[in-house]
N, C-alpha and C positions, 0 to 999 in steps of 0.2 A: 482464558489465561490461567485459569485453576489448575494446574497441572502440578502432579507429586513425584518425587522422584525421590526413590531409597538410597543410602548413602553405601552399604552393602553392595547394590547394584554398580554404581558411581564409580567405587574403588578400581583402578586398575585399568579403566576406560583408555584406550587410545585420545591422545590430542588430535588433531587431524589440522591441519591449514589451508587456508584457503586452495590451494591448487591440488589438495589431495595428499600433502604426505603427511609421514605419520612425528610429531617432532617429539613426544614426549608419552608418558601415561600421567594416571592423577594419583598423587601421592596421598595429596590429604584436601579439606574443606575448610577454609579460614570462614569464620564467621566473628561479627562483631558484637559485643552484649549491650541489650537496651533497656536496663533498668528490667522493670515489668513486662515491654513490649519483647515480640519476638526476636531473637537474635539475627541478623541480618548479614547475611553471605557476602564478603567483598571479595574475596579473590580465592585460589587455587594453590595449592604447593604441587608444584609439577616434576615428575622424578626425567630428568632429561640427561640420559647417562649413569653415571654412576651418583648426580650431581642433582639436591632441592635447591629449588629455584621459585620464588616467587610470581603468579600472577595474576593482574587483578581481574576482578569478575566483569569489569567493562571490555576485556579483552576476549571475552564467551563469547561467540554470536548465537551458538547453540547446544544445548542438550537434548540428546536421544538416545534411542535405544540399547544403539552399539558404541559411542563417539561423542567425544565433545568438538563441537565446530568452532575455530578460532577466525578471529576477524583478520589476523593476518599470520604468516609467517614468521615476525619475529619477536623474540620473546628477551628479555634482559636476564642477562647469564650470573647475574649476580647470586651469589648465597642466600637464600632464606634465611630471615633474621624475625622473630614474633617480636610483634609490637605490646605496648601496652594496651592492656584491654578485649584482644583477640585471642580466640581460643579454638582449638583444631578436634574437630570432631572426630576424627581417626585417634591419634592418639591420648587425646585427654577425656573422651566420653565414652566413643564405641568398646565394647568390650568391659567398661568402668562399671564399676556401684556406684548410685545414683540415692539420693535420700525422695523417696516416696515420703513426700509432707502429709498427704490425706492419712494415706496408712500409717504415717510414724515407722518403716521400716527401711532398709537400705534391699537395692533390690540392683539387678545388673542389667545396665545398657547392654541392649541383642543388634538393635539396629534403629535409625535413625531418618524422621521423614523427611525431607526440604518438599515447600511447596511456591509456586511463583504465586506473588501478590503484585499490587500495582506496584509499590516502593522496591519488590528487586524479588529473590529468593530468600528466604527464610527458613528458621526450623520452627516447624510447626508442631510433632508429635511425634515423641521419644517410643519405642515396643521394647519394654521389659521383659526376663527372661521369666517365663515361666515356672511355676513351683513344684510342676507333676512333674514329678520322677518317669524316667524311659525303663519300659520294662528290663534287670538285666544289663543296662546299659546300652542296652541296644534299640536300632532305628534311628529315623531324623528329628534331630531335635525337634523339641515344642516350637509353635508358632508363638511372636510374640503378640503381647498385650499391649497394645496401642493406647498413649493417653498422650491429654494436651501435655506439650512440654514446659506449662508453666507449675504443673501438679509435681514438678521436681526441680530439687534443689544438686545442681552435678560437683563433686567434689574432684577437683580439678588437679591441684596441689599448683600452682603457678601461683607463686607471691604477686607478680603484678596484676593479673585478672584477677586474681582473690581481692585485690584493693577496688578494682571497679565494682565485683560483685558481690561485696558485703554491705555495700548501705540500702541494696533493695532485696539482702535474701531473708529466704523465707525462714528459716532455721529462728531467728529469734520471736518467732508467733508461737513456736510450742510450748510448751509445759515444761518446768525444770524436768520433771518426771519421766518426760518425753526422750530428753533430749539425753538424758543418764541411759536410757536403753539401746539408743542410739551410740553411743561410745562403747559401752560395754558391748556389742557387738561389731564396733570398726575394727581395723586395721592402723597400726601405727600413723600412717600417713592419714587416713581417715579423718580417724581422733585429734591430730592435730592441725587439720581444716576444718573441724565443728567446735575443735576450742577455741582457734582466732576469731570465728564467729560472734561466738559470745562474749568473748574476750573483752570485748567491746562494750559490755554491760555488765560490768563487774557484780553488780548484784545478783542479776542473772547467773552469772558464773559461779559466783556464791552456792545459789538456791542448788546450781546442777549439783556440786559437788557434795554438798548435804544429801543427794537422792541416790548417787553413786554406790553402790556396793564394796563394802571396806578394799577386796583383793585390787578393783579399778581403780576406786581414790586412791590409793597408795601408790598403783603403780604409774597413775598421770598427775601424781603430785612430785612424785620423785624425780620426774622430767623436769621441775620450773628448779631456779635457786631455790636460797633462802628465803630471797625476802621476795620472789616469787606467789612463793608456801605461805609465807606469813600476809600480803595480800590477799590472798583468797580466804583462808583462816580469821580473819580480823573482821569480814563479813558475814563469816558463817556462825551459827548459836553456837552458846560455850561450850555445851553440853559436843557437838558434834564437831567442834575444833580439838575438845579434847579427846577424843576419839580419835581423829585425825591423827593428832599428834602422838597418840600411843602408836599407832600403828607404825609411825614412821621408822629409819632405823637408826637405833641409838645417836649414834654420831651428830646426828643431824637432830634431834630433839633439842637442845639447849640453844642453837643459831636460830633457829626458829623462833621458838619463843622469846629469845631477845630480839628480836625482830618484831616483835606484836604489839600493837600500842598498848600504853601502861592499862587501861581499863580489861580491855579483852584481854590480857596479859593475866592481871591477877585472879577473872573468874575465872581462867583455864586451869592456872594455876592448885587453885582453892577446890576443881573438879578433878583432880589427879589428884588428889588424894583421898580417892574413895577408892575401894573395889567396883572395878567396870560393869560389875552384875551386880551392883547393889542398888539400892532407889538412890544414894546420894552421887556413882558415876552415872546416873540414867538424868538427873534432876537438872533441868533449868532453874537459875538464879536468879531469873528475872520475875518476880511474883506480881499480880495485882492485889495490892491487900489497901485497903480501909478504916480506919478509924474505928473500932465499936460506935462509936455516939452518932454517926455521922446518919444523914436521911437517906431517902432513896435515889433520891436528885444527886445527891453530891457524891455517890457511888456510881452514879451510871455517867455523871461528868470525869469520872475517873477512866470507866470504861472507853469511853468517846476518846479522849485523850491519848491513850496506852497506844501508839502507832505502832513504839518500836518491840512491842511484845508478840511471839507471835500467834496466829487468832486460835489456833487448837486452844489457849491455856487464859482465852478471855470468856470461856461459859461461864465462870464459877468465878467471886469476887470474896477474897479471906478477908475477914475482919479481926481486928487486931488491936491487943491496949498496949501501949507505951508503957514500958517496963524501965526506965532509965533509955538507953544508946538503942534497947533489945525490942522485937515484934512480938509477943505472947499471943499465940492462934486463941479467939475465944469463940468463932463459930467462920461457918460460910456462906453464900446468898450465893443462888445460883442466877443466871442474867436472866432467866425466862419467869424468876420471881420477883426480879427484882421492874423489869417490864412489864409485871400484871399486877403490880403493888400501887400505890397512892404516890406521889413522889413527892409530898411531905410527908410520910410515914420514916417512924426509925429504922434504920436497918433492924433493928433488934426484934423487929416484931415479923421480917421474914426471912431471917438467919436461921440457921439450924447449928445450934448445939452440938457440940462432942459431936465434931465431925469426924468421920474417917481421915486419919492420917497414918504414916507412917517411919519410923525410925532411919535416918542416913544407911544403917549397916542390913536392911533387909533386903531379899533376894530378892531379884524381880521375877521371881515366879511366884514369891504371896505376893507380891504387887498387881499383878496379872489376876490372881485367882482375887483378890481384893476388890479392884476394879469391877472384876465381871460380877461376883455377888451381890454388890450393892449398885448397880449399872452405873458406875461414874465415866466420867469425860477426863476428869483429873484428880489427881491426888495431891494433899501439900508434904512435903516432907520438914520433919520437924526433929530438933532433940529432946534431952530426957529434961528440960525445960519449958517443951512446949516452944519453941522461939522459931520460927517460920524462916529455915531454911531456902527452900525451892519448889519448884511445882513438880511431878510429872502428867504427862500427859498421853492419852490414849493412843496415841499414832508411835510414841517414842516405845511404848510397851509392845506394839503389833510389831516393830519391826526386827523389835530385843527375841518374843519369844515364838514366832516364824519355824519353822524346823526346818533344816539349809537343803533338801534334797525338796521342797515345797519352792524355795525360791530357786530352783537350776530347772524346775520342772519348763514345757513348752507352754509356753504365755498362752490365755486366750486369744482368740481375734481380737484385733482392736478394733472397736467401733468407728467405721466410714465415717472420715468429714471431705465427701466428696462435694456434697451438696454446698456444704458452706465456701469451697472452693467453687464454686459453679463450674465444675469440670465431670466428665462423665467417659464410658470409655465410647473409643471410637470404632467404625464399622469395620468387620473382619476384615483378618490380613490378607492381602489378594494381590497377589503380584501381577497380575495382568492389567491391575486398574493403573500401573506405571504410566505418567504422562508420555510419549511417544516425539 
């Protein structure tokens, strides 16, 4: 019963009935989606005329080489109408971009395998288009690369199969990181079947857009409203909502941030008004700082604690005297001394003094060259009072001072997670192995 049949091959096939004639050809492959399992074939759209027409796969008797065998001659003339949940492998897959979950890339459906199983026919393994270039243009295409087709996620754009097949895809297991590169190379329609995806986890959403590349965030923030914008913004660091919101276009900056809850509203606020190259537009507001007198216990209960801070700017713990309302930086404990210390010891005794800081108005290129001399992880920034502004942090400097023709360059590979998929490719393409 293991028999495979190419969908390429399939197209176009004569109907045949029982007594021999020919009633129709095959237009398209309904299949139905099963969560995680394979998708499973119910019926046919059969071009019968000039006219698609429905029908179901109980109505096959047979697949073969030349012909599909029909159990009878009569077929219901009615219009094909897609249900919910069913998705047509002619037009919504073959020929489509496909999101390659292992690799993190988008890659195009070439052709498509169905294989019979005991429960009916199935798609079993999608052949992606090949990357080698034809010399010239010229000769037959590459053969494709055969994989299980649970090793992709198909962007379909059909609102109602997109409602079936987003609470088992695979698109919310990547990396915010991931899934930014993943946009920034879709296509309109693309991009907005990867963002209803995560759509769905707003934080997630969040994180994507934080990894986003200013020209993308702009231009798939410009697609939601206001308060759209301002949802996704309300989750993201201040520091990168106000960036966000620079980039926007005028008109639309002030609806926005009236739209922001009063919290994230004021730090975005209080962060536009720096210069966007300076440490105080680069600086998160959110600091871990400390009490000078405090022990080492009650500093690393502070650490344990800080959920909502994010982890780049929890290595280093600022200590701090109450000056009235005001924070006065008096030193910093870094967490790997503060974890090899006594934990009733005072901070004081593994703080470091006249720490490296730096002024709201400096460039972040001494910030950068700062950093790397003294090998920090973070910096605090401060005024000409010493009063503990904001942090910044190593990742927010790497990505400020970048040179933009280093970030258009071609990515390396990305590191295979085939294994962790238990998927592998499949045996060469061989059109003779067609089930008969």
């Amino acid at each position: 019963m293991d028999r495979a049949l190419w969908l390429s091959r399939l197209l176009r096939r004569p109907l045949v009935g029982r007594g021999g004639a020919v009633v129709g050809r095959l237009s398209d492959v309904i299949v139905r989606l099963r969560g995680r399992d394979y998708p499973l074939v119910t019926g046919l759209v059969v071009l019968i005329g000039k006219h698609q027409v429905f029908l179901p796969v109980e109505q096959v008797a047979s697949f073969d080489a030349d012909r599909i065998g029909l159990a009878s001659e009569v077929v219901d003339l009615r219009p094909f109408e897609r249900r919910e949940g069913e998705v047509l492998l002619r037009a919504d897959v073959l020929g489509h971009r496909v999101v390659d979950v292992a690799d993190v890339e988008l890659v195009r459906a070439q052709d498509i395998e169905l294989r019979e199983r005991p429960d009916g026919w199935v798609v079993d393994r999608l052949g992606t288009q090949s990357h080698r270039p034809r010399l010239f243009g010229l000769g037959a295409a590459a053969e494709p690369r055969w994989r299980d087709w649970r090793s992709f996620e198909p962007l379909i754009g059909h609102s109602q199969s997109a409602r079936v097949r987003r609470p088992f895809g695979r698109l919310g297991r990547l990396k915010p990181a991931d899934l930014a590169d993943l946009l920034e190379n879709a296509d309109r329609g693309e991009s907005h079947e990867i963002l209803a995806t995560v759509h769905a986890d707003p934080e997630l959403e969040a994180d994507v857009f934080e990894e986003l590349e200013p020209d993308s965030q702009t231009r798939l923030l410009a697609e939601k409203d206001d308060a759209g914008i301002a949802a996704v913004l309300a989750r993201m660091r201040a520091d990168d909502a106000a960036d966000a919101i620079n980039d926007l276009p005028q008109r639309r900056r002030q609806p926005v941030l009236d739209a922001l809850p009063a919290g994230q509203r004021t730090k975005v606020l209080t962060l536009l008004g720096f210069n966007p190259a300076s440490a105080g537009g680069l600086m998160a507001l959110d600091v871990l700082a400390a009490p000078v007198d405090s022990t080492v216990a009650q500093a690393l209960d502070l650490v344990r604690g800080a959920r909502a801070l994010q982890p780049e700017a929890l290595t280093s713990v600022y200590l701090v005297e109450a000056v009235g309302q005001e924070r006065r930086l008096i030193g910093t404990a870094t967490l790997v001394a503060l974890l090899q210390a006594d934990p009733g010891a005072a901070v004081r005794q593994v703080m470091v003094t006249q720490p490296v800081r730096v002024l709201p108005d400096t460039d972040v290129e001494d910030v950068a060259l700062l950093m790397t001399d003294y090998n920090l992880l973070t910096v605090p920034v401060v005024d000409e009072q010493e009063r503990v502004l904001g942090v910044i942090t190593v990742d927010d400097i790497l990505e400020t001072v970048i040179p933009e023709d280093w970030r258009r360059r071609e990515p390396a590979p990305h590191p295979t997670r085939r294994a962790e998929h238990g998927q592998a490719d499949g045996p060469p393409y061989d059109r003779t192995d067609q089930g008969a």
